[in-house]
N, C-alpha and C positions, 0 to 999 in steps of 0.2 A: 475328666481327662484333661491331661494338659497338650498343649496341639506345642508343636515344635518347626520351627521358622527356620532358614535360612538366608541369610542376608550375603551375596555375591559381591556386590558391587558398592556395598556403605551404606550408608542411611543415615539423615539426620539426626543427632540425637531424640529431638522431642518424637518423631516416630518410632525410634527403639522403646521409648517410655513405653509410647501405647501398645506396642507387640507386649512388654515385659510385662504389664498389668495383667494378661488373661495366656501369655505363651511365655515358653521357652525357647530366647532368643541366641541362636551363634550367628557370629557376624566373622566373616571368612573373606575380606576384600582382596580380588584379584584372584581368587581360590582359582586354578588351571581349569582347564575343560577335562585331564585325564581323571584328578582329582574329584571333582563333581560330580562326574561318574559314581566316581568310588562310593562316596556319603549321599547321592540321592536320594537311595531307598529308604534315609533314615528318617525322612521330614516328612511332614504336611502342608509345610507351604515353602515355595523358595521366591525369593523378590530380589527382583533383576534392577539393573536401569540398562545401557545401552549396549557395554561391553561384553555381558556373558550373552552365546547364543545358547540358548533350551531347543536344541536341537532333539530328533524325533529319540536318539538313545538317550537323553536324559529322561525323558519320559516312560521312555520301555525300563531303566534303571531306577526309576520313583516309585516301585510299589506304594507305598503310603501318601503319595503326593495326591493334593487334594486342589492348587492352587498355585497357580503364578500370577507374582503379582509386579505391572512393570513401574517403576517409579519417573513418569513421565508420560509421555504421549505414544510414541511410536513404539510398534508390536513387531516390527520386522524383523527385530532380532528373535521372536520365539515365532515356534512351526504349527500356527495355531490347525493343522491338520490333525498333527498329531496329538495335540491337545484332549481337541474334540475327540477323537479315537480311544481315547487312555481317559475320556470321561473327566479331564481336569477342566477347573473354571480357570478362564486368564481375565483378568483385571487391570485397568491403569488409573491414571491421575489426570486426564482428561485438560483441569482446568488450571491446576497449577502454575503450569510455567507462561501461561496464554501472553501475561504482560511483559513477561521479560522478553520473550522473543519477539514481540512486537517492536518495543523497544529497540531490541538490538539490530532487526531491523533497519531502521529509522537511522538508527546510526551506523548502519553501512550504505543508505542512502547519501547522506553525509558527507562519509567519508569518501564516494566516491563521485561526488558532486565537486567535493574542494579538495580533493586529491591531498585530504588533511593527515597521512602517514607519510607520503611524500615531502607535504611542507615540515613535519617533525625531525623525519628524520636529516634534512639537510639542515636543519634548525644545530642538530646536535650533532652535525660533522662540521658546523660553521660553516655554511653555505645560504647564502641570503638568495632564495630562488623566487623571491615576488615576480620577475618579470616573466614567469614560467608558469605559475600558478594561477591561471585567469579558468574559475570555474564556472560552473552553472548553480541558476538557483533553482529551489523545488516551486518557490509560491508560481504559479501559471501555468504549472507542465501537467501533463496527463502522466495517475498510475494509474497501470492495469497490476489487475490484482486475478492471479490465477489461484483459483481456492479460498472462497468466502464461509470458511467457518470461523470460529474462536480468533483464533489467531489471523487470520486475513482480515474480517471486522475490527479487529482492533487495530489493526499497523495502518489499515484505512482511516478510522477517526482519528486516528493522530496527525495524518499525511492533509488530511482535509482540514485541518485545523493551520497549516503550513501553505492556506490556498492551492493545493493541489485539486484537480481534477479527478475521482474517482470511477474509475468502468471497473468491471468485475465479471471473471467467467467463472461458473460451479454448476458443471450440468447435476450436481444432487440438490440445487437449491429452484427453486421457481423463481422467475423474477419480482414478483410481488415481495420475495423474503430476503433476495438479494436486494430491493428498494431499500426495505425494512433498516437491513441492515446500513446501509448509507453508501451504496454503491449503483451506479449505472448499470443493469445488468445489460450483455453483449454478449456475440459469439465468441470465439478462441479466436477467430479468422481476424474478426474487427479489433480485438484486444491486440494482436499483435501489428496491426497496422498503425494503429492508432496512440497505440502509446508512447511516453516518451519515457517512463522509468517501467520497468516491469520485475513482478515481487513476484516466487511461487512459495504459497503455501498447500499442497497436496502433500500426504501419507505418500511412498510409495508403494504403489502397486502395479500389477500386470499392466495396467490400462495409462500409469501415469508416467512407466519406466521412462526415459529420453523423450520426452513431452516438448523441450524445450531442443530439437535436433536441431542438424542442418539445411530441413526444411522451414521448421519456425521460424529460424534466424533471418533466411532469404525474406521474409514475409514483413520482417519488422522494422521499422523508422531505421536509417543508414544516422547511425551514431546515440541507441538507444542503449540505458545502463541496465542492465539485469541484476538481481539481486535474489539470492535463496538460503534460505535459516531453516530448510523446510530438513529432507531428509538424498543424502545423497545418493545419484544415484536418479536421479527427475529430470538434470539434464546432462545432455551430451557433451564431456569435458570436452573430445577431439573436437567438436563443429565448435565447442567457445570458443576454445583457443584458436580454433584459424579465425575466425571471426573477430576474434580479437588483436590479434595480427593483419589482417585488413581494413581495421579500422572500421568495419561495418558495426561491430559491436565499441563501444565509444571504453565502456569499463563496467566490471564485474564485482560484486560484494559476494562472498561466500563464504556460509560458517558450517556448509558439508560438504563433502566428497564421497565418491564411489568405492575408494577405502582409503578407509582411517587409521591411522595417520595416514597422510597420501606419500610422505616420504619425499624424494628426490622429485619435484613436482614442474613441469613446465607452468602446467596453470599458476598451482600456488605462487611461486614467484612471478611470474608477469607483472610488468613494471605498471599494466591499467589493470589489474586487481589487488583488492583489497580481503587478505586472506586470515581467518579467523578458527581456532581450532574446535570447533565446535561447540560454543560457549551459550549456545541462544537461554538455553535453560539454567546458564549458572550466575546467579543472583543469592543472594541470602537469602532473598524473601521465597523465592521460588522454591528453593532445595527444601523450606520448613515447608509451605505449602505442601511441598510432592509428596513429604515423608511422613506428615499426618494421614493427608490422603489414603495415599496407598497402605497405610498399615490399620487402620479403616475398614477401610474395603475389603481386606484379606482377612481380618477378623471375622467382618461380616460371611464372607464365605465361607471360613470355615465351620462357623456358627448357621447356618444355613441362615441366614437373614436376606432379607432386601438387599438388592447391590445398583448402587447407582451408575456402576461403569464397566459394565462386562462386558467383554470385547468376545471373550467363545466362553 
């Protein structure tokens, strides 16, 4: 039997390779949601990244679907209820992108420590704004790191390497494994008192929706920078923004939103943030990483194999 793939969203070359060795691959980038409908039934596997939602009619409309596979971390865009109900495996890439977003990270710490979009851009309207530009440094300050997996471990070793102070909240990790990792572990309560830069990396879920609200905010150091690459939608644009408007909040780095494109944006342009379109996971190294990965793992399921990263 030959299993038959759909690719939505693109894919790597060298991961089309590995579909092509053992499937029959169609690659349909930006294919509609009316469209996917239409050709679902036709596949065995469909592999996502962020922009298609595999909503519960794409799976009532998949007779033959065996497998979704996302090419990255986050699952929010498919309805892993219906998944499970319709008996499909959902898969992702897990560790892929862990360094680029860390990275990128890091350098919306950066960017919003030395206000370095601001010094550019008056750079290239000829505006010599040095006597404007007086930032903060990272070496001495305290990050709190909300969500010590992959990616929060790593944006920490880096931060810590820069004399930062590390605390970290993850109530799915023990503090022993939070140590491990190279973090102070702390309550939520303490992390946001106490910090002076704060990074979330949480999934969003039920429990994680506006994490970062108008009551967190009240709780945290008067003039601390916030920073999320995580998934939007974790914190409360309207309390940033006032927050950031009062000065309580000093400046924001953000590479999500609650929707994407967020459009005509008060946050996005706020002259104290530094706004990124979602890029955490777009590196070269990353995109080959994901697209090995994930096409991988969708082999493997459909082959009934071991799967190193099944999410349902």
């Amino acid at each position: 039997m030959t299993w038959k793939v759909l690719l939505t969203d693109g894919l790597e070359e060298n991961g089309k390779e590995i579909l092509r060795a053992k499937a029959e691959v169609t690659d349909q980038p930006g294919i509609t949601a009316d469209d996917l409908l239409k050709v679902a039934g036709d596949y065995d596997a469909i592999i996502v990244r962020g922009r298609t939602k595999v909503i519960p009619a794409v799976f009532d409309a998949g007779n033959k679907l065996k497998v979704v596979g996302r090419a990255g971390v986050g699952v929010d865009n498919i309805d892993l209820s219906a998944a499970k109900s319709h008996n499909v495996i959902v898969v992702n890439s897990p560790l892929a992108t862990t360094l680029a977003v860390a990275e990128l990270t890091i350098g919306l710490m950066f960017a919003v420590s030395r206000e370095i979009p601001r010094a550019d851009a008056g750079m290239k309207n000829t505006k010599w704004l040095k006597k404007e530009l007086e930032g903060v440094e990272l070496n001495g300050k305290t990050l709190g790191v909300i969500g010590f997996g992959r990616i929060g471990a790593a944006t920490a070793q880096r931060a810590a390497a820069m004399g930062m102070k590390i605390i970290a909240f993850d109530p799915q990790l023990s503090d022993d494994e939070i140590r491990a990792r190279g973090g102070d572990p702390v309550s939520f309560d303490k992390l946001l008192a106490s910090a002076d830069f704060i990074t979330i990396h949480t999934p969003l879920t039920n429990e994680t929706r506006g994490i970062i609200n108008a009551a967190a905010i009240a709780r945290m150091k008067d003039g601390v920078r916030i920073i999320c690459a995580a998934r939007g939608g974790v914190v409360d644009e309207a309390a940033l923004l006032e927050a950031l408007n009062s000065g309580k909040v000093a400046a924001a780095g953000l590479d999500v939103f609650a929707t994407e494109p967020p459009g005509e944006s008060a946050l996005a342009s706020h002259p104290h943030v530094v706004a990124t379109p979602h890029i955490g996971a777009q590196t070269v190294e990353a995109q080959a990483r994901a697209a090995a990965d994930i096409a991988s793992e969708v082999l493997a399921a459909l082959n009934g194999e071991s799967l190193r990263w099944r999410v349902a």
